[in-house]
C-alpha positions in Angstrom: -4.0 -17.3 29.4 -7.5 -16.1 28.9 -5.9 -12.5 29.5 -3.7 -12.3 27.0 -6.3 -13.5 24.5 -8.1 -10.7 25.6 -5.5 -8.4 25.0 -4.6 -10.0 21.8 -8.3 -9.5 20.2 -8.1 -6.1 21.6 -5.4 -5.2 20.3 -4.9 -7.5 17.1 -6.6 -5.0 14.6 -4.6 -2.1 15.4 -1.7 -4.3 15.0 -3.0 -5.4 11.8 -3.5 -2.1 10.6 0.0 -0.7 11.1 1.6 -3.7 9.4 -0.7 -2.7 6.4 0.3 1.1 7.0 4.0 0.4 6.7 4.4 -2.3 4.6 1.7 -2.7 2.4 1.8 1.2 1.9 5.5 0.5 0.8 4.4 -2.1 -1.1 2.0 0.1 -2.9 4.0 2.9 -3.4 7.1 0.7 -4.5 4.2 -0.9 -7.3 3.0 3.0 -8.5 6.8 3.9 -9.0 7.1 1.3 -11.0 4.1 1.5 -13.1 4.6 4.8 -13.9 7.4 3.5 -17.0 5.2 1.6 -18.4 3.5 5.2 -19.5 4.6 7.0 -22.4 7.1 9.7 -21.6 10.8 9.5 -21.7 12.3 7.2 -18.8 13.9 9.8 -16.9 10.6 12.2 -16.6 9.3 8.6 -15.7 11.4 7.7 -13.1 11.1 11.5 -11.4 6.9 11.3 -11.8 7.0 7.9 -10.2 9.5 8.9 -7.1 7.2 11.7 -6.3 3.7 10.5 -6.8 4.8 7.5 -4.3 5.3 10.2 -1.6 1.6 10.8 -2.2 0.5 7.5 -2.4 2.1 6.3 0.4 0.5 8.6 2.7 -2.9 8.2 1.1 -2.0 4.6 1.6 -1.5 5.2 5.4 -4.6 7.4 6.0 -6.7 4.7 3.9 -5.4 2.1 5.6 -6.8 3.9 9.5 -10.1 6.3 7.5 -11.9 2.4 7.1 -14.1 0.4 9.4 -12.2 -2.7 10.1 -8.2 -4.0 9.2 -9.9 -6.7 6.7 -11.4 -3.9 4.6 -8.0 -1.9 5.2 -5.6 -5.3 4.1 -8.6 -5.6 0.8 -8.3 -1.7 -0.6 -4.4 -2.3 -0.5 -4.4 -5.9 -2.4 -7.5 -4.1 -4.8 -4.9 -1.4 -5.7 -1.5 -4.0 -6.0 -3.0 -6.2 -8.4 -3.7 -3.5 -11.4 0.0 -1.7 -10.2 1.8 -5.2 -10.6 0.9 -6.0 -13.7 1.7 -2.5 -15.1 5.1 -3.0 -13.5 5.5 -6.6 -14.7 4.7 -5.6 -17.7 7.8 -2.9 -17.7 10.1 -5.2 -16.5 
């Protein structure tokens, strides 16, 4: 018992941070793609700019999420970024 909660805080931040990789990256990326019609150009120039910037913004998403000093800094940059993306895209929808 006290071995696997040894390997559980070893390993429990790099678990951490690849759940924030893949899905809060997705989540992020999903948000931009969104948020990019509530800007003013026509929707289909929209809908092109926001499917390739979240190409870019997932991997930025990814790197961020491993380039910071601990998975509770990682999980906070991601939520930082969601909040301003999700009310641009609630506001579109």
């Amino acid at each position: 018992m006290n071995a696997l909660i040894h390997r559980l805080r070893a390993t429990g931040p790099l678990i951490s941070r690849i759940v924030a990789a893949l899905f809060g990256g997705y989540a992020v990326a999903a948000l931009s793609s969104v948020a990019v019609l509530a800007l003013p150009m026509t929707k289909p120039q929209a809908v092109l700019t926001g499917m390739l910037a979240s190409f870019a913004i997932y991997a930025g998403a990814v790197i961020w999420v491993f380039a910071v000093r601990s998975a509770l800094k990682a999980w906070a940059g991601l939520i930082v970024v969601a909040v301003p993306l999700s009310l641009a895209a609630w506001s579109v929808s």
